[in-house]
C-alpha positions, -999 to +999 in steps of 0.1 A: -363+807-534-366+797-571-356+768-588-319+757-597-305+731-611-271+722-601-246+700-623-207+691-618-211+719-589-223+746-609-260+762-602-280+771-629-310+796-620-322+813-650-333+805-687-301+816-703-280+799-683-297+766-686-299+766-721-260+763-719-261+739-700-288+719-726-272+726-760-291+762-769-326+775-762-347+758-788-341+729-763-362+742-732-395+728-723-413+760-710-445+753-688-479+755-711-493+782-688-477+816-673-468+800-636-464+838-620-500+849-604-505+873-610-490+890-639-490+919-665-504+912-698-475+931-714-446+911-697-429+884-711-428+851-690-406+832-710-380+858-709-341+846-710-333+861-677-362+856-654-359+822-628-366+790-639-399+786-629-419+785-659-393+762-673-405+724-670-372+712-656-379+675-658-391+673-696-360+697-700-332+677-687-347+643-701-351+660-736-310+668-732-303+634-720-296+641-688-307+624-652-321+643-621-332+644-588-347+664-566-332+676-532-345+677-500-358+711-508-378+705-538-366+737-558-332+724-556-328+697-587-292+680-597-288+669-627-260+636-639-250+623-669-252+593-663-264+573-696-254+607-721-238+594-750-217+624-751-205+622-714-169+619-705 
């Protein structure tokens, strides 16, 4: 299993979706070194539509303001807006 992010009951699992979730893509933290082992020189690691996995989830979510935990699995993470200043 890959990492998701779940917030207000809604899973997250790739790039593209997350970067809804965040405010657009420019806001992703991706991971400062390719995290699949191994993998082909010619593919693209930060693709849009691959898991989350090179995506550093906790410097994303705090860079959007948001909280998070991790769940008893640790690829499961829930983010809260608890403290955003544009939460309802």
């Amino acid at each position: 299993m890959c990492n998701t992010v779940e917030y207000r009951g809604r899973l997250y699992s790739s790039p593209a979706q997350l970067a809804t979730l965040v405010g657009g893509a420019e806001k992703l933290v991706w991971q400062s070194k390719n995290p699949f082992v191994p993998w082909a020189s010619d593919k693209d690691w930060k693709a849009m539509d691959l898991c989350l996995c090179p995506i550093d989830l906790a410097a994303t979510l705090e860079k959007a303001g948001f909280k998070w935990a991790r769940g008893y699995d640790p690829m499961e993470w829930f983010a809260s807006d608890a403290g955003r200043a544009d939460s309802p």
